[in-house]
N, C-alpha and C positions, 0 to 999 in steps of 0.2 A: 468470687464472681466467676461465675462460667467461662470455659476458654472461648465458647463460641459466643459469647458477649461484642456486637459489633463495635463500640462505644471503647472497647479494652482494647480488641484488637487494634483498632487504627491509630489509638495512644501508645502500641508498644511497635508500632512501624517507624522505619526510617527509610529514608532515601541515600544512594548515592555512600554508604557503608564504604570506609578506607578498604574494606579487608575484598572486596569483589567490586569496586570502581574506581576508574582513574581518569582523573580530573585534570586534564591537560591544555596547557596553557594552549592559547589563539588568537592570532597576532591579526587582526580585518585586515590591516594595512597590506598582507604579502598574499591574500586571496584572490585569485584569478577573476578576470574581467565578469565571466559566466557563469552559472549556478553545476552547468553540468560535469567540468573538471574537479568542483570542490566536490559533488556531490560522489564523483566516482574515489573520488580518494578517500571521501569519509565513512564511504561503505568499503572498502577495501580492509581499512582500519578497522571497524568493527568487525568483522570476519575474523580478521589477523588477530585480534582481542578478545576472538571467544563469544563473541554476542550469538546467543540461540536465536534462531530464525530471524536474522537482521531482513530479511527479504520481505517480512510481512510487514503490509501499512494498513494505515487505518485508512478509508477511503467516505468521505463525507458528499452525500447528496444530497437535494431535494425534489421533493414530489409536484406535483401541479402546482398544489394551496400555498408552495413553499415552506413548507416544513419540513423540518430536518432530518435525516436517517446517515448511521455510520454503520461501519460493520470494517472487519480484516478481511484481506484480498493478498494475494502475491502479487510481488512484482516481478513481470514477464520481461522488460528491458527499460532504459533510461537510452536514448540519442536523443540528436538534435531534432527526432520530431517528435519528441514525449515520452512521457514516464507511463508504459503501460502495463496491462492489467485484460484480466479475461474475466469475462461471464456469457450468463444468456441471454441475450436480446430480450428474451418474454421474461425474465426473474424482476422480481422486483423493483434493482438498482438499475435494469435494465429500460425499462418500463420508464423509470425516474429520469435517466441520465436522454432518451428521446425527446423529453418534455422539456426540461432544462440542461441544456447539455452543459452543463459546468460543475465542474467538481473540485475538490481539496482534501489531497495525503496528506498526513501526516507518519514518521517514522520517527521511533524513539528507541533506542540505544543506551540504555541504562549503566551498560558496562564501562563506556564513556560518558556519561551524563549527556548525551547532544539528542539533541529534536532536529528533524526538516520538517519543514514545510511548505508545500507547494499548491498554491490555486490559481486555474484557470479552466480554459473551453476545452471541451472533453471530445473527439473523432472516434467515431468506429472502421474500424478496415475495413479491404474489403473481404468478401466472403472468402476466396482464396486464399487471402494471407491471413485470413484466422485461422482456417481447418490447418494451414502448414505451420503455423505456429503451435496448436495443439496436436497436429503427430510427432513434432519436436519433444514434444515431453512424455511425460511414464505410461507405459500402461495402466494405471489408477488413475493418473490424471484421464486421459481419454475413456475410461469405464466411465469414473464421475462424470463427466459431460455425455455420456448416451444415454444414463440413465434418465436425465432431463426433469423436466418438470419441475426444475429451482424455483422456491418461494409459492408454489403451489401449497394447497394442502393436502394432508396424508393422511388415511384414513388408519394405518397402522403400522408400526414396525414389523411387520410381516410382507407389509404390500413392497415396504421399502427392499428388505431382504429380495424379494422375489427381482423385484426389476434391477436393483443390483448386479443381482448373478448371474444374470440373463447378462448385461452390461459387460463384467468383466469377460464372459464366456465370447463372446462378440469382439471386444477390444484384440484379447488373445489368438483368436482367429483370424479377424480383420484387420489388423493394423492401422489401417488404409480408410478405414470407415466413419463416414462423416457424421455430425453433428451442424445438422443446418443454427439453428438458434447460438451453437456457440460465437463471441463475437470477443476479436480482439480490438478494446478503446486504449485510444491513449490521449492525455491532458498532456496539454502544452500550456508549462509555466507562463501566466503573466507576472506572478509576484513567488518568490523563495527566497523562504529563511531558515539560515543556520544559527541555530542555538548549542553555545558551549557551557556547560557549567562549571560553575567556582566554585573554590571551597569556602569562599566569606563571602558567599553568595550576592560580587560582583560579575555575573551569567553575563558571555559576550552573545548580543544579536544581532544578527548581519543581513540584512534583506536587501535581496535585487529585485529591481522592478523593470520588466522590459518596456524600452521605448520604440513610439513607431520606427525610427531605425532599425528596428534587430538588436540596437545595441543595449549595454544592461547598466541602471545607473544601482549604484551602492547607496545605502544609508542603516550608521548606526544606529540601535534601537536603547531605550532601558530597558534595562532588566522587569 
């Protein structure tokens, strides 16, 4: 049978392999009252473990009808006022997250078997502190955001080249040069969960759900 047979392939995958994952114990009981100390150490770990690009998540919206849309996104910071993330006001998820401003990350970490996940209400900055969060980053990251017109459509990969290099040419010279549409959102937890994997796939799930206090109550899940 052909190797690019889909039916073979996903019969000869595995997950979570001894020889490039480690599967480490997780005790709910010694985890911090709040999602964002756990969260900052478990990405810490995964760095310190080699996970390729632990920074990207998966960022889940929906549109008017309420239908669903994902896509990967960076993450720009995690504090106490959310886990955020950039785009364009007028792109798509942007479009989406005006409409309904509620969203849910997810981050998966294979190198430790661990999942987060995070959903709640989604804020956009304001305009100054998105442009200063995007001259904070690369020059490629700021060429990407002036070439603009995310989630539009493109009449060819030549139009795209053009305004590119126009972009980067601009970024390189300007440093300084704004992108009005760019917008830094950040989702503030109502509910997160850490997921650990096992190897006799007893997986610990730990979810905190905030209460009108501020404060965050714990409960295990099953697997």
């Amino acid at each position: 049978m052909a190797a690019t047979d889909l039916h073979t392939l996903l019969k000869s995958l595995r997950v979570w392999s001894p020889g490039t994952t480690e599967l480490r114990p997780f005790d709910p009981a010694s985890a911090p009252d709040a999602p964002l100390p756990l969260f900052t150490t478990w990405f810490a770990e995964a760095v310190a473990a080699g996970q390729p690009e632990p920074h990207t998540v998966s960022l889940a919206t929906t549109d008017e009808e309420g239908r669903a849309d994902v896509r990967i996104v960076m993450l720009h910071g995690a504090d106490t006022d959310g886990w955020s993330f950039g785009s364009h006001v007028t792109s798509r998820k942007g479009h989406q997250l005006n409409a309904r401003p509620y969203a849910a990350l997810a981050f998966y970490w294979p190198v430790l078997g661990r999942q987060i996940r995070l959903r709640g209400p989604v804020t956009a900055a304001p305009s100054e502190e998105s442009q200063a969060d995007l001259h904070a980053r690369s020059t490629g990251a700021l060429a990407a955001a002036l070439t603009g017109l995310q989630s539009g459509p493109l009449s060819s990969l030549q139009e795209l080249r053009e305004a590119s290099d126009a972009a980067w040419e601009r970024a390189r010279t300007d440093p300084a040069a704004l992108s009005p549409t760019w917008t830094l959102y950040r989702l503030h937890p109502e509910e997160a969960e850490f997921f650990q994997g096992d190897p006799e796939r007893r997986h610990v799930r730990l979810r905190y759900t905030e209460q009108p206090d501020g404060t965050w109550q714990r409960q295990l899940l099953w697997p």
